[in-house]
N, C-alpha and C positions, 0 to 999 in steps of 0.2 A: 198478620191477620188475613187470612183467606177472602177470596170476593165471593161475594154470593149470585149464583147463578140464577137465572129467571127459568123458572119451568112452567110451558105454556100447556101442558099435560091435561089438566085437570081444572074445573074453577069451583069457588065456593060458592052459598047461596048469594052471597053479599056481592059477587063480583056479576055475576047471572044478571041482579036486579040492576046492576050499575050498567050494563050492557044493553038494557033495553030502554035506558035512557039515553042510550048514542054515546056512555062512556068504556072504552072496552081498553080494562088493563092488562088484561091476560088474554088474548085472542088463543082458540084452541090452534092448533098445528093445523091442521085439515082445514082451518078457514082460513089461511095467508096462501099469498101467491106464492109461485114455486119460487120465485126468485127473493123474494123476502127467508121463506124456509130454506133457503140456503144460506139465505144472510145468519138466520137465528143458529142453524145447524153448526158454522163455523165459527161465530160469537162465541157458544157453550166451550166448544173444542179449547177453546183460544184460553178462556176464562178459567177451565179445567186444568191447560197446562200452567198458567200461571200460578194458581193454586201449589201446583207441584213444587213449583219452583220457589214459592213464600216459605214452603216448607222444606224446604232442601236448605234454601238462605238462611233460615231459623234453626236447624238443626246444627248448619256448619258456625252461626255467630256464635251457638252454645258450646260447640268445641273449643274455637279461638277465644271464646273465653277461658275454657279452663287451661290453655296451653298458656294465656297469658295473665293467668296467676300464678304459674308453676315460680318454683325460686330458682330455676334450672339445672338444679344437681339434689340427690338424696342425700338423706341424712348419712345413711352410709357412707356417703365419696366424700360428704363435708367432714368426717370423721378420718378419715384414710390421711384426706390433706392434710388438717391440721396433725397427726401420727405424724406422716414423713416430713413437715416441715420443722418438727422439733429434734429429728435427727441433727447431730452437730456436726458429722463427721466422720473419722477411724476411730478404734478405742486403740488405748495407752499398747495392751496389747499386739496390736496389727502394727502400730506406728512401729512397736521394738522388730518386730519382724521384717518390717519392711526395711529398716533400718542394718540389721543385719543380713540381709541379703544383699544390699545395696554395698555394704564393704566384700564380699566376695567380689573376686578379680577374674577366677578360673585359669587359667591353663596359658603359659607364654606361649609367642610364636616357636621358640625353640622347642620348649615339650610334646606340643601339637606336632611339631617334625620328627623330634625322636619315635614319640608314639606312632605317627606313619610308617616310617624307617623300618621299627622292630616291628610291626605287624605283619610286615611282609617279608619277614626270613622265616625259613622252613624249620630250621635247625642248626649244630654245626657237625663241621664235619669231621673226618675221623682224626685228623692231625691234629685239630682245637679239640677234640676229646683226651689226644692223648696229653697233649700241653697242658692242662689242665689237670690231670692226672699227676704229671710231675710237678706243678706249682702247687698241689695239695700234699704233695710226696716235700716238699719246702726245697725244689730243682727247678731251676728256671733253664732251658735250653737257650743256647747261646751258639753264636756262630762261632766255629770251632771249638766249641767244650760247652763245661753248663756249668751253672752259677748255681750254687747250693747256698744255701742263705738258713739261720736256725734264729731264737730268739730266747733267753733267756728271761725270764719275768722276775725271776728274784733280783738280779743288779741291775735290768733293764739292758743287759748288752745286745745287740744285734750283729751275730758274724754271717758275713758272707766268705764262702770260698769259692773260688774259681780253679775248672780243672778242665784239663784238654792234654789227653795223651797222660807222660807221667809230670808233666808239668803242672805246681797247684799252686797257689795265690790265694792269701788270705788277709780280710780286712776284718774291721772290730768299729760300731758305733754304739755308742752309749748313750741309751735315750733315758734321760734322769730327770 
C-alpha cells in the first residue's frame, strides 16, 4: 500500500478558513522558509521512491508466489518419467543377440599370424609354379627323380612310383 504524499500546491476553502484561525494544514510552498522547502522538497522525493519500491515489492511477492505454487515439472516431464520408469529392461529379442554374439571367440593368435604371414607375400615363384604344375600332373619332384603317385577310386588303391634315371620303385596303399 503506497504512502500518500502531502501536496502543499493548492488549498481548499475549508483549509483558507482554518488558516485564518492560526490553523494552517497545508501551508502554500512560497510561504515556508527555504529551509523547510527543502525539507518538504526531499520528504516527497523520499516518499515517491518509496512508493516505487512498495510497488516493485508487491509486484515481485506476486511472482514468488506463483513460482511457489508451481508443482516443479510439467505435465509433460511427469508423463516422460513415469514412460521411462516403466521400461524393464532388453527385450527377449536383444538378450538372444547379445547372447549370441557373446559366444563368438573370433580369430586365434595363430590365425591372426597366419593371416599376417600371407598378406605379405607377393606371389610364388617360377619353381613353386612349376612344382605345382607337376603335383597337379600327380609327380612330386624329388631329390634325385620324382615320385609319381596315381589313385584309383574304384578299390581305393593309392600307387606311388618312384623313378630316377632307369631305376623305378613302386609301392601300393589301399585306402578301404
Amino acid at each position: 500500500m503506497a504512502i500518500e504524499i502531502p501536496d502543499w500546491s493548492s488549498k481548499s476553502s475549508d483549509q483558507l478558513s482554518k488558516e485564518a484561525e492560526g490553523v494552517f494544514e497545508k501551508p502554500q510552498l512560497e510561504d515556508l522558509d527555504p529551509m523547510l522547502l527543502e525539507l518538504y522538497t526531499k520528504m516527497r522525493e523520499s516518499l515517491s521512491k518509496i512508493n516505487e519500491h512498495i510497488t516493485k515489492v508487491t509486484s515481485m511477492q506476486s511472482e514468488i508466489n506463483t513460482e511457489k505454487n508451481k508443482d516443479g515439472i510439467t505435465t509433460a516431464q511427469t508423463n516422460a518419467i513415469t514412460a521411462n520408469t516403466a521400461k524393464t529392461g532388453i527385450s527377449s529379442s536383444q538378450a538372444s543377440a547379445i547372447t549370441a554374439n557373446t559366444a563368438k571367440t573370433g580369430i586365434t593368435t595363430a590365425q591372426a599370424s597366419a593371416i599376417t604371414a600371407n598378406t605379405s607375400k607377393t606371389g610364388i615363384s617360377t619353381a613353386q609354379g612349376k612344382q605345382l604344375q607337376q603335383l597337379a600332373a600327380g609327380t612330386i619332384p624329388v631329390t634325385g627323380g620324382s615320385l609319381i603317385f596315381s589313385f584309383n577310386a574304384k578299390n581305393g588303391d593309392l600307387t606311388f612310383t618312384w623313378r630316377s634315371g632307369k631305376t623305378v620303385k613302386t609301392g601300393k596303399l589301399n585306402l578301404s
